[in-house]
C-alpha positions, 0 to 999 in steps of 0.5 A: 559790691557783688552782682546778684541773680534773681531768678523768676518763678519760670526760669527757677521752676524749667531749671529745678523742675519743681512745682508751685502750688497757685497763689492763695485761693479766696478760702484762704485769703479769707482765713487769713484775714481773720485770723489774729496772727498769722506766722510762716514756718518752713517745713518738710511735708509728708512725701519728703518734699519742703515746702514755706507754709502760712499758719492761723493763730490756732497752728492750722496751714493755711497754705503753702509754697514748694521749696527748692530745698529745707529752709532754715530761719524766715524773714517778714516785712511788716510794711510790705508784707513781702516774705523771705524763707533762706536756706539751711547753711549752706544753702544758696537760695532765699525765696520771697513770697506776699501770704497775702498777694498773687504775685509768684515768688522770687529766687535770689541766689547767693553770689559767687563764693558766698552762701547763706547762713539761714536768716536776715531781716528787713530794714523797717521801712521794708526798702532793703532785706539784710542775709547773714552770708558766709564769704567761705574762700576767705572765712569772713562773716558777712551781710547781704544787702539786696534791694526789696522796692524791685526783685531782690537785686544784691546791691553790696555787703558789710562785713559782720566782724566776725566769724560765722555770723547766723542770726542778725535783726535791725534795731527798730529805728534801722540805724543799727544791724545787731548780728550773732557771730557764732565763731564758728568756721564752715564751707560748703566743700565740707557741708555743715561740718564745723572747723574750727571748735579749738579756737572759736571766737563768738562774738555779737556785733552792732553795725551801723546800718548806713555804712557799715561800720562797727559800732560794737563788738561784744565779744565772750568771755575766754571760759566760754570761747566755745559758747556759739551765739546764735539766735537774737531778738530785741525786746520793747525797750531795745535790749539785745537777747541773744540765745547760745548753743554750747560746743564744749563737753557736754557735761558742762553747764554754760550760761544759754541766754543773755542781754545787753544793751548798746554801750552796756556788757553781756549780762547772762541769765541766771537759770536753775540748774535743772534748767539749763539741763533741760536745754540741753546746752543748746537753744534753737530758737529765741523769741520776744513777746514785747507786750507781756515783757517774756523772752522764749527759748525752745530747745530739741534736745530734750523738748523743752520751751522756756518763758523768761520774766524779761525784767527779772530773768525769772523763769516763769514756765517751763514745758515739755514739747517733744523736738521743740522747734520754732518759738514766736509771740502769740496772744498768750506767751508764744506759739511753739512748734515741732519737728513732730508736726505740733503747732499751737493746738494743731497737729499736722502730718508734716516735720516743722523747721527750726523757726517761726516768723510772725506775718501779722500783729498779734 
């Protein structure tokens, strides 16, 4: 087990030098509570500066909160609402805020010789948040447990069996942690440099949620060592889609998206070739909208946002949407982002960050 720091909005703001802005005010709180869906998404504002903003269902901020530095992926309690925006790797800070509370934000710190990955996810009953970590000194993978009931507490880790772990969600009855090792080799002496692209080892790893222990690993097949997993979302029937980005040459055209399900092997969708050039060989973001049964993958590269037929694997639409950034469920498909401030129907002076979290049910 490793100790943990939480620091308060006080002690973090005397120590960064950073401003909050205040705890929403009645307009927002009020447009909040209309709104059909309401997401999170980091960002970086027009004077340079990140901030974590709340967003309607029509791409509008509704609010926001000063970051200490760019986040990366986010994470939402659906029973306590409590909101989780992680550093960029190797970032060491995770910040926690309510959209719809007035208590000021908490800053958890990674322990000593670990650093985030950039996502997690809360147990569902929203007791325990899980990060996806980097125990960096000894290249180890590992998760996080922090205590969500009090101030974010680290209360111990499991290991990811795995190298590189990025994305990772909870099954929904919490008994299993589904975790995106992406074999890739970092440490913060040397930024986001990537160490170790000879002899990658992706893989994706079940792990019982209560102990730790493995209860699968899917590991890539030998052709495809170099095909880094790195997004997951799981569908309404509890099937794994997961979401790849390739570090080979470029000219190549690996599988980017596939499924499994536990006790089953990867199945990778077969998309047109035209496709799979469009993405780029990298997927930035995958997400679910279980009520449509659609799988949407967005990609930079080439600004492009893909919907899948989850049952068939069909592509259904395709579109270009110039620095695709974050994809979530939305009434109808999804709601993508970009790096260019677009989101929804909504353009904005600010630079979206990679990912979308959905704060309430659409």
């Amino acid at each position: 087990m490793w100790n943990s720091s939480a620091i308060d909005r006080r002690s973090f703001v005397k120590a960064a030098g950073l401003t909050f802005l205040a705890p929403l005010q009645p307009r927002a709180l009020m447009a909040l509570d209309r709104a059909d869906a309401v997401y999170a998404s980091g960002m970086r504002t027009a004077n340079g500066s990140y901030a974590v903003a709340t967003v309607s269902e029509r791409g509008e901020i509704v609010d926001q909160v000063t970051l200490p530095a760019r986040a990366h992926g986010m994470a939402c309690s659906q029973v306590t609402g409590k909101t989780v925006a992680f550093a960029r790797r190797p970032g060491t800070y995770a910040m926690i805020f309510n959209p719809r509370g007035k208590k000021e934000p908490i800053i958890v710190t990674a322990a000593e010789g670990r650093h985030f990955y950039g996502h997690g996810a809360f147990s569902p009953d929203g007791r325990l948040l899980y990060a996806s970590e980097n125990a960096f000194d000894t290249n180890r993978g590992v998760i996080g447990l922090y205590d969500a009931t009090s101030r974010f507490e680290r209360i111990g880790e499991f290991e990811t069996y795995g190298v590189g772990p990025h994305d990772m969600t909870v099954s929904d009855d919490g008994r299993m942690l589904i975790v995106a090792n992406g074999g890739i080799e970092t440490h913060p002496d040397f930024g986001r440099t990537k160490l170790n692209l000879s002899s990658m080892q992706p893989s994706l790893t079940l792990i019982d949620a209560a102990t730790g222990i493995l209860i699968e690993k899917h590991s890539l097949p030998s052709q495809w060592a170099q095909l880094s997993t790195r997004h997951v979302d799981v569908d309404a029937n509890g099937r794994i889609w997961f979401a790849c980005q390739y570090e080979g040459h470029r000219n190549d055209l690996p599988p980017l998206v596939g499924s499994f399900a536990k006790g089953e092997d990867l199945r990778f969708v077969e998309l047109p070739e035209e496709t799979t050039r469009r993405l780029a060989n990298y997927v930035g973001a995958i997400a679910i909208n279980r009520a449509g049964g659609l799988v949407g993958v967005t990609s930079p590269k080439r600004g492009a946002s893909v919907t899948i037929d989850a049952k068939s694997g069909r592509v259904l639409r395709e579109d270009v949407v110039p620095d695709a950034a974050g994809i979530a469920a939305a009434k109808d498909g999804f709601a993508v982002s970009s790096y260019e401030g677009g989101f929804l129907s909504t353009q904005s002076d600010v630079a979206w960050d990679q990912h979308i979290v959905r704060v309430a049910a659409v």
